[in-house]
C-alpha positions as CSV (number, residue, x, y, z in Angstrom):
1,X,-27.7,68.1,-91.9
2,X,-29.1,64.8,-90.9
3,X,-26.8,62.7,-88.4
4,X,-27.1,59.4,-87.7
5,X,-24.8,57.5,-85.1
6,X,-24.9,53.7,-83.6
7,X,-24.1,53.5,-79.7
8,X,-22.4,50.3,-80.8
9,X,-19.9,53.1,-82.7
10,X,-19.0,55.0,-78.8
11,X,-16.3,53.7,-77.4
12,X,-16.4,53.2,-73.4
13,X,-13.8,55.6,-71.0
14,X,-13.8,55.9,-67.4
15,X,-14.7,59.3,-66.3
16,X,-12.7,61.4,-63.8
17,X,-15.5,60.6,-61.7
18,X,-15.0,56.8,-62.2
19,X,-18.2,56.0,-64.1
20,X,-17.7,54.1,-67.7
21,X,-19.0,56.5,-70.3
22,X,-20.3,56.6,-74.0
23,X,-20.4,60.1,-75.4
24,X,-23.2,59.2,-77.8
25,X,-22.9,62.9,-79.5
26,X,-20.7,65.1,-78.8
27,X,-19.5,68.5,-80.9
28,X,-16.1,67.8,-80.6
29,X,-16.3,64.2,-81.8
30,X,-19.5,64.3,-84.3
31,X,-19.9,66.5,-87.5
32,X,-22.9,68.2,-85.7
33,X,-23.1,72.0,-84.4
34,X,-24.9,71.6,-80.7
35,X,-24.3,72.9,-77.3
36,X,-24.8,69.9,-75.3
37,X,-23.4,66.4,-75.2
38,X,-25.4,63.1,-74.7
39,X,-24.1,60.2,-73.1
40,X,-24.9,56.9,-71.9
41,X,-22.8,55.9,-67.9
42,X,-23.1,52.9,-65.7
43,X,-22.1,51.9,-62.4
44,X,-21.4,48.3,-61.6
45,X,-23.5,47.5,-58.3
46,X,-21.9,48.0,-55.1
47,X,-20.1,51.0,-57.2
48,X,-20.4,55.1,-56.8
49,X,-19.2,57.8,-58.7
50,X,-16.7,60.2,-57.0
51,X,-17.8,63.3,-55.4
52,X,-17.9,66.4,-58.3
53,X,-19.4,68.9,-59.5
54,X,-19.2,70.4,-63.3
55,X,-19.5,73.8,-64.6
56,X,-22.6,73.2,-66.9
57,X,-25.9,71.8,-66.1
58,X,-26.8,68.3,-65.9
59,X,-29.7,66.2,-66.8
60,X,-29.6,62.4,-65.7
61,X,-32.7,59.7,-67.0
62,X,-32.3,56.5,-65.0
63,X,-32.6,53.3,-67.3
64,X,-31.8,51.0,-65.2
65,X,-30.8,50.0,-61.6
66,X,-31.6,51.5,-58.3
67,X,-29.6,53.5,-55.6
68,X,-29.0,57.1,-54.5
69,X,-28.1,60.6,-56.0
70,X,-26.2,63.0,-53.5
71,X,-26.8,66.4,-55.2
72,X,-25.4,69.2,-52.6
73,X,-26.0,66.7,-49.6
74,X,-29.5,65.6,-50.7
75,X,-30.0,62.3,-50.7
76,X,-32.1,60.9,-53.4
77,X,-33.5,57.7,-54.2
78,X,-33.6,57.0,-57.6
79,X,-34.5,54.0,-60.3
80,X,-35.5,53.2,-63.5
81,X,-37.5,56.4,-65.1
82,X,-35.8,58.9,-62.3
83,X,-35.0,62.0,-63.7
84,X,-32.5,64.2,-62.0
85,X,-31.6,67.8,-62.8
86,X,-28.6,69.1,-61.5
87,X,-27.4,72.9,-61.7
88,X,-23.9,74.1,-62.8
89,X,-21.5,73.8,-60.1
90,X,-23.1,71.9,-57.7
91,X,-21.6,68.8,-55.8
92,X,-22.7,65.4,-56.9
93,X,-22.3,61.9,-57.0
94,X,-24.5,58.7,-57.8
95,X,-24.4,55.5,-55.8
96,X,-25.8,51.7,-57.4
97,X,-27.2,50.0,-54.1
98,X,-29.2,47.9,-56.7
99,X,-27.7,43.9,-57.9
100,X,-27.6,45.5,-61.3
101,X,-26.0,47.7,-63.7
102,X,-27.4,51.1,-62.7
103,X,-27.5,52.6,-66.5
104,X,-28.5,56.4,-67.4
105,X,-28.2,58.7,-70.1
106,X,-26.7,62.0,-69.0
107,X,-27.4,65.5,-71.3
108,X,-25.2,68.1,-70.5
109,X,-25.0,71.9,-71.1
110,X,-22.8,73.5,-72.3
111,X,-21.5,70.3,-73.7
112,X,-19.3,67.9,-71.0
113,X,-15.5,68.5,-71.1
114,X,-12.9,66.2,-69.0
115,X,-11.2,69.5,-68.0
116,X,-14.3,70.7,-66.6
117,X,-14.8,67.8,-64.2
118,X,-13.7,68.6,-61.2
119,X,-13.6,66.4,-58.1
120,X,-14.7,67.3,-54.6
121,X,-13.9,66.4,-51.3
122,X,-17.0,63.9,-49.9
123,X,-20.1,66.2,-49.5
């Protein structure tokens, strides 16, 4: 089955970890069978997500902005065109040091779930 969407048609939430998010597709909220969600976050600069770690893998694509990624107490420098992959269960966190929106889209596997999210203590 072909499935096309508009990003204009995601509405934006704030995460448990207190970045804006558009779950672009989803299975729970699109009429597509898939194991993974895509979605599009941004941090305002100055801003951070909270320390947390999910149960399912991550992959993160940097669009735009500039900062850090503190994946289990590595800290990584990251813009535009960074790729990030980061394991099930593993502490994270993303910090915008740039004077822009830092924007990335996020794949995760098995799909993202707000339940899943769980917050850490500062790593």
């Amino acid at each position: 089955m072909l499935f096309v969407k508009s990003e204009e048609d995601c509405p934006e939430f704030l995460a448990g970890d207190k970045t804006l998010l558009k779950e672009l597709i989803h299975p729970n909220n699109d009429p597509i069978e898939i194991k993974y969600s895509l979605a599009k976050g941004k941090l305002a600069p100055g801003e951070s997500s909270l320390p947390h770690k999910l149960g399912s893998s991550e992959v993160f694509y940097v669009l735009s902005g500039a900062g850090k990624a503190i994946i289990d107490r590595n800290i990584i420098e990251i813009k535009a065109g960074s790729i990030i992959f980061v394991p099930p269960h593993t502490d994270q966190y993303l910090i915008n040091e740039g004077k822009e929106n830092m924007e990335f889209i996020c794949i995760v596997e098995p799909f993202w779930t707000h339940e899943e999210e769980k917050l850490t203590k500062t790593l």
